[in-house]
C-alpha positions in Angstrom: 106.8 -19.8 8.9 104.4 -18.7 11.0 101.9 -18.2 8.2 102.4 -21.6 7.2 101.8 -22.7 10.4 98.1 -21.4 10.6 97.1 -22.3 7.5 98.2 -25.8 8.2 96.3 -25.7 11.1 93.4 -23.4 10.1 93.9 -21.1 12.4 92.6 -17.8 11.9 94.7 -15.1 10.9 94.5 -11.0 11.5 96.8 -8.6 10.1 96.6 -5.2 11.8 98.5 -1.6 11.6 99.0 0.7 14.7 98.6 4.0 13.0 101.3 7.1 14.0 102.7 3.6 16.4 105.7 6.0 17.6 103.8 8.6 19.3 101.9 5.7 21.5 105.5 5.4 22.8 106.0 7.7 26.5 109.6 9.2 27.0 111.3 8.6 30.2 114.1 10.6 29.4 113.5 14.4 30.1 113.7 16.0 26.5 113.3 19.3 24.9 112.5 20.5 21.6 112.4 24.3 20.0 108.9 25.4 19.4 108.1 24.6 16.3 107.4 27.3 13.3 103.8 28.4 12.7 102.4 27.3 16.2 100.9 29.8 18.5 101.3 29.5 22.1 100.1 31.5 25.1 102.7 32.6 27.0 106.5 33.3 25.8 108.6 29.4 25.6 111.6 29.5 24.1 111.1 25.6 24.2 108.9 22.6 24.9 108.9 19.2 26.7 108.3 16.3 24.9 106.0 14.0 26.2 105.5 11.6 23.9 108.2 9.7 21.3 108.5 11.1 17.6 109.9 9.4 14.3 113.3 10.6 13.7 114.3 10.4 17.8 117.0 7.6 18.5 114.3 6.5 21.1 111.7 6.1 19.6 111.5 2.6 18.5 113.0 1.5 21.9 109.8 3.5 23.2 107.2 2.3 21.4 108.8 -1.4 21.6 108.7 -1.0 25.3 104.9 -0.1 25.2 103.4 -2.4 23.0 105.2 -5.1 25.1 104.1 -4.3 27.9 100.2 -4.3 26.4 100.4 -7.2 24.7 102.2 -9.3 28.6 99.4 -7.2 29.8 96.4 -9.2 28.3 98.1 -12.7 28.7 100.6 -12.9 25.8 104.1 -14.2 26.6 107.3 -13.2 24.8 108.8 -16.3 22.9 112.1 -17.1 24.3 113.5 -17.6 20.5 112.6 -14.8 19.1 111.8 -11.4 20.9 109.2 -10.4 18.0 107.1 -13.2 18.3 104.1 -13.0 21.4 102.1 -16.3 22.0 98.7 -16.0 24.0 99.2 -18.6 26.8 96.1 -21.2 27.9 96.9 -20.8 31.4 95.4 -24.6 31.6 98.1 -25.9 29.3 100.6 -28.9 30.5 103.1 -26.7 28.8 103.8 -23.3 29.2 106.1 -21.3 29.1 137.2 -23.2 6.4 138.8 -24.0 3.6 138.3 -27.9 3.6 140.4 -30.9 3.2 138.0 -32.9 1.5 134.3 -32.8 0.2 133.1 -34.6 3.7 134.8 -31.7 5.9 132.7 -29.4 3.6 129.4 -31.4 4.2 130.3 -31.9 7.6 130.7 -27.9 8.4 127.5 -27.2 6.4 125.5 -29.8 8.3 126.7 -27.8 11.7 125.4 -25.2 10.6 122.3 -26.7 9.1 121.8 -28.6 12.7 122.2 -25.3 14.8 119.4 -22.9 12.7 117.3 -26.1 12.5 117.2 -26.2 16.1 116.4 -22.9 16.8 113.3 -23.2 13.9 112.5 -26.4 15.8 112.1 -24.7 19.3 110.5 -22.1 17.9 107.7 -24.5 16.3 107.2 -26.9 19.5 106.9 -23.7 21.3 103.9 -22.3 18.9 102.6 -25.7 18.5 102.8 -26.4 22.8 100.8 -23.1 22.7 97.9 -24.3 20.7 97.7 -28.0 22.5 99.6 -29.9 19.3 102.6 -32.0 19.4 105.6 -30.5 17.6 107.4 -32.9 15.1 111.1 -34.3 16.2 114.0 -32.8 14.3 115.0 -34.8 10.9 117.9 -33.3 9.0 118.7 -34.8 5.7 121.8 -35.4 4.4 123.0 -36.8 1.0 126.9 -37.5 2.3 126.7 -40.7 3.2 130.8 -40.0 5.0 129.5 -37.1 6.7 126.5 -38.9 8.9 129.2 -41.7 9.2 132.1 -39.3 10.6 129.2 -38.2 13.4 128.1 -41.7 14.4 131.3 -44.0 14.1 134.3 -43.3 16.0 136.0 -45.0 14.1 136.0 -41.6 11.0 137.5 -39.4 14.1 140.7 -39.2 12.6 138.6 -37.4 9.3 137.5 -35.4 11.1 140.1 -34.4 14.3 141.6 -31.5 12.5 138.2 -29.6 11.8 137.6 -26.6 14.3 135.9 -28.2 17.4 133.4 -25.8 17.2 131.5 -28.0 15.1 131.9 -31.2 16.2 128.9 -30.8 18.8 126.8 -32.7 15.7 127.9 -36.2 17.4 126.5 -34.9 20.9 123.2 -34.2 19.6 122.9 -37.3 17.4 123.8 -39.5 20.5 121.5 -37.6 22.9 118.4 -38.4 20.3 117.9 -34.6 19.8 118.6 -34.3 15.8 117.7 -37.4 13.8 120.5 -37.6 10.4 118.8 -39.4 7.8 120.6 -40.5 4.2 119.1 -38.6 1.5 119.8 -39.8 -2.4 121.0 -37.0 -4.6 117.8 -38.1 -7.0 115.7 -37.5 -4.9 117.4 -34.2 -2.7 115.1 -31.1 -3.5 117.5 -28.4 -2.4 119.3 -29.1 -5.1 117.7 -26.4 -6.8 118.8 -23.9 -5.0 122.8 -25.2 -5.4 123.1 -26.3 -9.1 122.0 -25.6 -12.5 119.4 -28.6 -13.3 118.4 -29.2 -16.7 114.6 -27.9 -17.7 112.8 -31.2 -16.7 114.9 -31.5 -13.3 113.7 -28.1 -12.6 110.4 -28.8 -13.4 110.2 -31.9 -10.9 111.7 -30.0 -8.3 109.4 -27.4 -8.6 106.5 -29.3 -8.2 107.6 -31.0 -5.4 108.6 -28.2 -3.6 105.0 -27.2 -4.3 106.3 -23.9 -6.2 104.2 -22.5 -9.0 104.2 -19.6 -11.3 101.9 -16.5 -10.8 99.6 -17.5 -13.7 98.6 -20.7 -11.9 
């Protein structure tokens, strides 16, 4: 996603390896290792400290984590607070920093739970790049093509449809009401995961494909 992101945006993009990264990493636990066949030492060890962190050690990608973390702070990137392996460089200018089911709608209604809960963590994630570089991130839009389902989170009226289902998932109707997830009827004609759920005859496929903007390698 991020990918997509910058070339969207044209923003330039790097790709860069750390070479031997593990044995940047420096061990604050006091460890000892047997001196190694081969290597010629003055003096008579029987063993030797290790300083720095080796592949193979339990610590070591705790280690190196740690260090490259604290580099990266170090020259004015911030940790994003959705997802630990993402670092965003700061303008310190910017305004913002830092079941078995009942019925086909109890299925849709589950899935769109779902759907709403990992949408919301992509859509924090974007705002958060996007508040990073100056731009407005977009508001959340999930589309659904069960036209009970959006019903049975807006109207009270479809509670009883829906009172049995674990209330774990009824916090859809709190986040439609606060204006924080937009549901938006979807036709099955025109619903492009349907690809991914059904087998579509060859010019349905085709369609979809292009729309999704999916191409083969020869292209």
């Amino acid at each position: 996603m991020v990918i997509a992101i910058a070339k969207y945006f044209g923003w330039p993009l790097d790709q860069l390896d750390v070479v031997t990264a593990f044995l940047y990493g420096i061990m604050k636990e006091l460890v000892f290792c047997a001196v190694p066949e081969g290597v010629d030492l003055d003096g008579d060890f029987d063993c030797l400290e290790l300083v720095k962190a080796i592949y193979g050690l339990k610590q070591a990608s705790r280690v190196w984590n740690e260090t490259f973390d604290e580099f990266v702070c170090y020259i004015g990137f911030q940790v994003s607070a959705f997802d630990p392996c993402l670092y965003i460089k700061v303008s310190w200018d910017s305004k913002k920093q830092s079941s078995v089911s009942l019925s086909t709608s109890e299925a849709e209604y589950i899935a769109l739970s779902l759907a709403i809960q990992e949408g919301k963590w992509i859509h924090r994630l974007l705002c958060e790049i996007l508040a990073a570089a100056n731009e407005t991130g977009p508001e959340l839009m999930i589309r659904e093509d069960n036209q009970s389902c959006i019903k049975m989170t807006k109207n009270p009226v479809y509670h009883g449809r829906a009172k049995h289902i674990d209330i774990k998932y009824h916090h859809i109707r709190d986040e439609v009401k606060r204006g924080e997830v937009k549901l938006e009827y979807c036709e099955t004609s025109v619903m492009l995961a349907d690809i991914m759920t059904k087998a579509l005859a060859g010019p349905r496929h085709t369609d979809l494909t292009v729309a999704l903007g999916i191409h083969g390698t020869s292209h």
